[in-house]
C-alpha positions as CSV (number, residue, x, y, z in Angstrom):
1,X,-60.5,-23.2,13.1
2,X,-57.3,-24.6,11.3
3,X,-55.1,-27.1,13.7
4,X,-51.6,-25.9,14.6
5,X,-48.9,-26.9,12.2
6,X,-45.6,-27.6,14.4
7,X,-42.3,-26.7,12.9
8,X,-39.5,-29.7,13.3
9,X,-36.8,-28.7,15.3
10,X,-33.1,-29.6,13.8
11,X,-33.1,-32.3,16.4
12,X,-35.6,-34.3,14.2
13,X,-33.9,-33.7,11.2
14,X,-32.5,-36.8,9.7
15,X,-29.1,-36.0,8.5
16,X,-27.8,-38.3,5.4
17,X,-25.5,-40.8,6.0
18,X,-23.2,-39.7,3.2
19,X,-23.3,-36.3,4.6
20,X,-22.3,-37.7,7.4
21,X,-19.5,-39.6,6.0
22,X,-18.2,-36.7,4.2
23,X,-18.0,-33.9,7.5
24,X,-16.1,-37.0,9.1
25,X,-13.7,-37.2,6.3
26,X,-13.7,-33.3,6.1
27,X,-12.4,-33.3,9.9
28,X,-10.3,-35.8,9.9
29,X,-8.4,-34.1,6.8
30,X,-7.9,-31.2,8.4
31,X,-6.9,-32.6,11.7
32,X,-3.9,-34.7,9.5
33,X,-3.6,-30.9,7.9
34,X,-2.9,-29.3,10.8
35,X,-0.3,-32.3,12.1
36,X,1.2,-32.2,9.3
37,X,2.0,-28.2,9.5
38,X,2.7,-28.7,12.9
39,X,5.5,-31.7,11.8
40,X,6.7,-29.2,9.5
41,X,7.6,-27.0,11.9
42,X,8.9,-28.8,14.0
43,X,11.3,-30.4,11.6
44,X,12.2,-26.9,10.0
45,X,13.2,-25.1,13.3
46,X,15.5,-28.8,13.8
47,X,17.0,-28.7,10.4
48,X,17.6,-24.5,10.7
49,X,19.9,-25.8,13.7
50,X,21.7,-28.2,12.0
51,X,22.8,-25.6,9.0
52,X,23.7,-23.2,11.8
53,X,25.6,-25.5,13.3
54,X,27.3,-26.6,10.0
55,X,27.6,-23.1,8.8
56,X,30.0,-22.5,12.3
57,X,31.6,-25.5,11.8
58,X,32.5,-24.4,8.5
59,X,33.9,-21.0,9.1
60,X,36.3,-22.3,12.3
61,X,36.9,-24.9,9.6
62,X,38.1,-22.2,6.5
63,X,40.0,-20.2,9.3
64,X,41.9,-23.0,9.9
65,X,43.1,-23.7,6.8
66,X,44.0,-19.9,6.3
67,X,46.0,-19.9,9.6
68,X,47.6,-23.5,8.2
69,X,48.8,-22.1,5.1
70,X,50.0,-18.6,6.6
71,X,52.2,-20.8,9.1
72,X,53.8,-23.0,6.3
73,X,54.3,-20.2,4.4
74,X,56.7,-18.6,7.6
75,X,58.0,-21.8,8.2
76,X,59.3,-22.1,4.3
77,X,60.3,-18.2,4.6
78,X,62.5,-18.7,7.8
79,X,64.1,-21.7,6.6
80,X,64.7,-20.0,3.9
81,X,62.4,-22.4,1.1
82,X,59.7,-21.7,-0.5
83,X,56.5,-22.9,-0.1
84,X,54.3,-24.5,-2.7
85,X,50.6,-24.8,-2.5
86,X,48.8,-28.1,-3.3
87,X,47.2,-28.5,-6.0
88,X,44.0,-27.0,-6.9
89,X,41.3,-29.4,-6.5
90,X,39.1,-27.1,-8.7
91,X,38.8,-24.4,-11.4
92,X,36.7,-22.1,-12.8
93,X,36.5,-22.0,-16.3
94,X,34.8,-19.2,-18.3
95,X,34.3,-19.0,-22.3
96,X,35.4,-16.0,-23.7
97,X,35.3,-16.8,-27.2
98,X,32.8,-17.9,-29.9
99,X,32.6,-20.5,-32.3
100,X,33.9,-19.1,-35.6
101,X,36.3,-21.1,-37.3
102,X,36.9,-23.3,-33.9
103,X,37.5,-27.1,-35.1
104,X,34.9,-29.8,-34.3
105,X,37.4,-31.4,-31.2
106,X,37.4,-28.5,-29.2
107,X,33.9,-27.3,-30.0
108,X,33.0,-30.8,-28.2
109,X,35.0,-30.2,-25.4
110,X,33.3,-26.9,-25.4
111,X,29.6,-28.6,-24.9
112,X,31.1,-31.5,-22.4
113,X,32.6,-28.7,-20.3
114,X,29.0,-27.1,-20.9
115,X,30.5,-23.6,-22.0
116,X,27.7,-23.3,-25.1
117,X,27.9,-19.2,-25.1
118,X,30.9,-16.8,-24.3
119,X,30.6,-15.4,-20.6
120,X,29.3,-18.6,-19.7
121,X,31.6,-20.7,-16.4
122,X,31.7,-23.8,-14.9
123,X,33.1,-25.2,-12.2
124,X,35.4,-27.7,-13.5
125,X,36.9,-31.0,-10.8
126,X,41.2,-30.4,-11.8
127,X,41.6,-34.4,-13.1
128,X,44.3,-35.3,-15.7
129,X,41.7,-36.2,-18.4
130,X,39.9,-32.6,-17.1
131,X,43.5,-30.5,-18.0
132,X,44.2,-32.5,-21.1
133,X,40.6,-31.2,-22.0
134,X,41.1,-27.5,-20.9
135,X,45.0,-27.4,-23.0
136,X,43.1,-28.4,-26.2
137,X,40.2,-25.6,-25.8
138,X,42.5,-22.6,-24.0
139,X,42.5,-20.6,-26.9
140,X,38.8,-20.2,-26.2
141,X,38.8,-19.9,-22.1
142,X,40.2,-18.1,-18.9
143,X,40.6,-20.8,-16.1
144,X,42.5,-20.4,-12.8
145,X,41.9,-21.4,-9.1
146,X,38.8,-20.1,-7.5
147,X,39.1,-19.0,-3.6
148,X,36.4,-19.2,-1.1
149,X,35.3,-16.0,-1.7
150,X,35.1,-16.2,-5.6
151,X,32.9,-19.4,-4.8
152,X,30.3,-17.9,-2.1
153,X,30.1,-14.7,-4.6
154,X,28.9,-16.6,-7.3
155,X,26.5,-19.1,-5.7
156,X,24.7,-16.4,-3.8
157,X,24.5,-14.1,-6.9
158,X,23.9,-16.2,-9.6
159,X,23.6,-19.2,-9.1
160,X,20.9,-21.8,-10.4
161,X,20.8,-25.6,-9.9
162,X,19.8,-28.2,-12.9
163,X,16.5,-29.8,-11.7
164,X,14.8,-32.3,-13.3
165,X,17.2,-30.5,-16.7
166,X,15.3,-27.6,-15.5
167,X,17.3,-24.2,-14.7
168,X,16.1,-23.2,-10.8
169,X,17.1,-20.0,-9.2
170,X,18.3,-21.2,-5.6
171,X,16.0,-19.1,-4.0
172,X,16.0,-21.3,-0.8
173,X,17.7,-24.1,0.9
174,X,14.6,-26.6,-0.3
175,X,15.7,-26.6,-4.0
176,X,19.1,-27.7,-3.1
177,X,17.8,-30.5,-0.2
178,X,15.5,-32.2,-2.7
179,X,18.6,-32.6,-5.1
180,X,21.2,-32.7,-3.4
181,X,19.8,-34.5,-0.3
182,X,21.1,-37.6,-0.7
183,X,24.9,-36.6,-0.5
184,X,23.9,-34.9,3.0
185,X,23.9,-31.3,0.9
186,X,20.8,-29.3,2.7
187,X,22.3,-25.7,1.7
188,X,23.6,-22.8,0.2
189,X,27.0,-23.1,2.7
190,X,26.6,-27.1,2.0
191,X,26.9,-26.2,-1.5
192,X,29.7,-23.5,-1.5
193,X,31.5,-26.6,1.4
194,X,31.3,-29.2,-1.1
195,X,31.4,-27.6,-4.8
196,X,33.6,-30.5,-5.8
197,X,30.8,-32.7,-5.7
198,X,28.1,-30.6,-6.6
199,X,29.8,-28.8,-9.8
200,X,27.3,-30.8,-11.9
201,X,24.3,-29.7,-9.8
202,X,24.9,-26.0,-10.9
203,X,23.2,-24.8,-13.9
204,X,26.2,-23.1,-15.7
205,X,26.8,-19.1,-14.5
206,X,26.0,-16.5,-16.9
207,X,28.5,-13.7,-16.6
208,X,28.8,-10.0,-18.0
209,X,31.5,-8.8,-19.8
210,X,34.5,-7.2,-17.8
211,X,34.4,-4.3,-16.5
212,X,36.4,-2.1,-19.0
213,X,36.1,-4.7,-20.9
214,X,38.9,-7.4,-22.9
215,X,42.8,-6.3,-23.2
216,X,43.5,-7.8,-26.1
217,X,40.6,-9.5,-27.9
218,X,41.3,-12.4,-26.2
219,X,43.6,-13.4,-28.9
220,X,47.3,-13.8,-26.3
221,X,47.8,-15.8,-23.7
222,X,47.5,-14.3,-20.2
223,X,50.9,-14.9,-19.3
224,X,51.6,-13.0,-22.6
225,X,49.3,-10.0,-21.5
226,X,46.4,-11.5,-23.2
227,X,43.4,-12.8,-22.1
228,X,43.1,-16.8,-22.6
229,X,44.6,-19.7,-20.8
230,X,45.1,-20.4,-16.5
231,X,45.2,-17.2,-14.7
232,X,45.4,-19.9,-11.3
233,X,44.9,-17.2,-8.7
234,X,43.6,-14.2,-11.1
235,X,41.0,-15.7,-11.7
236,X,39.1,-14.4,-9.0
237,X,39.7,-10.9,-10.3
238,X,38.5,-11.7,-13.3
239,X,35.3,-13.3,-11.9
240,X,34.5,-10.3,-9.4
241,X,35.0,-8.0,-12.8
242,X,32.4,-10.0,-14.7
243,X,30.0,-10.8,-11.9
């Protein structure tokens, strides 16, 4: 009669050491894994306060401003001035020309200001060296004074930031944190707040043609009943008839 073979139990099994080592690394990842989404979180749900909070801040901010102007405006009326506006801080410059015959200066204004294709706009910081450059290339472009509308309009429907000289759709607020962190910019309303110092963040906008297209073929001045040159406030007609 054969003698009874007895079947180790897994008790008795000698597990490797490097097995060992590896589960201990394996469970330790996923225990820093699972802090780490828990940190995320955490920090998310913080920083979603903090651009509600801004966002608020801005509109009591923008209504204030309105309300500002509309009382300086009476004041001027009643006392029988008027009133003038400060100066624009900013513009929006489309290209509604192309490149035939244009002469090699403003053609390089053309690619500082970033304007490489007709329908294509910029924001554009209003500097003395900035409207010495639009002057020399108005033949070419329809600027004027963008309003907060004309701004939030754009950003949120076509806007794209530059990247790592990569063109990004701002799908979410993370694209414009990681490049615009470091000038406290953690959103789209952060953006539209402070467009003055991010103009160079956004990827110029790519615009359709007007609805009902040019009046002249862009050959007058606007103030002529043409097309070209500052619009100031008529721009933002423009822009909603292109966007």
């Amino acid at each position: 009669m054969a003698p009874a073979t007895t079947v180790p139990s897994a008790t008795d099994i000698e597990v490797p050491e490097t097995l060992l080592k590896k589960r201990k690394q394996n469970e330790k990842a996923r225990e820093e894994k699972l802090a780490a989404v828990a940190a995320a979180r955490k920090a998310s749900k913080a920083k979603r306060k903090v651009i509600f909070k801004r966002a608020e801040a801005y509109v009591k901010e923008y209504l204030s401003k309105e309300r500002e102007e509309i009382r300086l405006k009476r004041a001027a009326r009643q006392a029988g001035n008027f009133y003038v506006p400060a100066q624009a801080k900013v513009y929006f410059v489309i290209r509604i020309r192309g490149i035939n015959e244009i002469a090699p200066k403003p053609r390089k204004i053309l690619q500082l200001l970033r304007l490489l294709q007709i329908n294509n706009g910029v924001f554009v910081k209003v500097t003395k060296a900035t409207e010495q450059m639009l002057r020399l290339v108005e033949p070419y472009i329809a600027y004027g004074e963008p309003n907060l509308k004309t701004v939030r309009e754009l950003i949120y429907k076509r806007g794209y930031g530059r990247v790592e000289k990569q063109r990004v759709p701002l799908s979410n607020n993370q694209v414009i944190e990681q490049a615009l962190g470091k000038y406290d910019i953690l959103c789209v309303e952060d953006l539209v707040h402070e467009i003055f110092t991010a103009a160079n963040f956004l990827w110029p906008f790519k615009l359709s043609n007007p609805t009902g297209g040019w009046r002249t073929r862009k050959f007058k001045h606007y103030v002529e009943g043409g097309d070209f040159g500052n619009r100031e406030a008529n721009i933002n007609k423009l822009v909603r008839q292109m966007n």
